[in-house]
C-alpha positions as MATLAB code, in Angstrom:
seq = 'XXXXXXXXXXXXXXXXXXXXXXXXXXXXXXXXXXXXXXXXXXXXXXXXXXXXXXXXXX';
ca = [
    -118.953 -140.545  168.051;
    -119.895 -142.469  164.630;
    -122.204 -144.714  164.742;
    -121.423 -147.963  162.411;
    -124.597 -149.589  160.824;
    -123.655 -152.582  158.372;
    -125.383 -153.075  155.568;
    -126.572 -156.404  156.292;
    -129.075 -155.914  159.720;
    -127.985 -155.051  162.984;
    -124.629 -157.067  163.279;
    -122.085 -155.977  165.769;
    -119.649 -157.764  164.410;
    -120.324 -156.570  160.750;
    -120.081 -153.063  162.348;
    -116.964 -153.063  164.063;
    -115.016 -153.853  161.378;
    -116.399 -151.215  159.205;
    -115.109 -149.214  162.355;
    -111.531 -150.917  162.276;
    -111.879 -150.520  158.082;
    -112.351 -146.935  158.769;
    -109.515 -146.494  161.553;
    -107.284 -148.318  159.306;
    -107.912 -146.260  155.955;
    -107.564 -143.139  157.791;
    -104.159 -143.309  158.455;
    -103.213 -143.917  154.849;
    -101.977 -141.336  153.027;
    -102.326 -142.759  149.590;
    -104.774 -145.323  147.859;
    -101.458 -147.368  147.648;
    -100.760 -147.496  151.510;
    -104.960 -147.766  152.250;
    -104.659 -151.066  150.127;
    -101.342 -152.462  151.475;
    -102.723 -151.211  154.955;
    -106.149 -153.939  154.023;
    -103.869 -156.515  152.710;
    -101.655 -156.564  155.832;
    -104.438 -156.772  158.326;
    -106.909 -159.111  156.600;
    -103.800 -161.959  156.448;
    -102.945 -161.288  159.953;
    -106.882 -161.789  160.421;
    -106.758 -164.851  158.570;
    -103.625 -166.208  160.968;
    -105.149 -165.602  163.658;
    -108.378 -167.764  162.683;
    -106.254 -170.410  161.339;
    -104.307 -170.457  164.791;
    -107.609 -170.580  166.773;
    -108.955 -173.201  164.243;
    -105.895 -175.232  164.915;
    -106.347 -175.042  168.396;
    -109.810 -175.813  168.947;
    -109.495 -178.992  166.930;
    -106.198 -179.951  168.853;
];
């Protein structure tokens, strides 16, 4: 099993999504698809915060 290590000190968070980066960019099978792949998951990310941000002020 990898071990993730972020750059930036011993942040879990920080390492588990270089893990999900990883997972995600595997499965591409061109630089095209890896960066469509990115895209696609870091606006469903920032949904999902705006949702929760939504919520927790409501």
């Amino acid at each position: 099993m990898k071990k993730y290590l972020p750059g930036c000190g011993n942040d879990k968070y920080a390492a588990a999504a270089d893990a999900i980066t990883d997972i995600l960019l595997s499965t591409a099978e061109t630089e095209e698809e890896a960066t469509q792949i990115l895209q696609s998951a870091e606006l469903d990310f920032r949904t999902e915060a705006e949702g929760e941000q939504f919520l927790a002020e409501g």
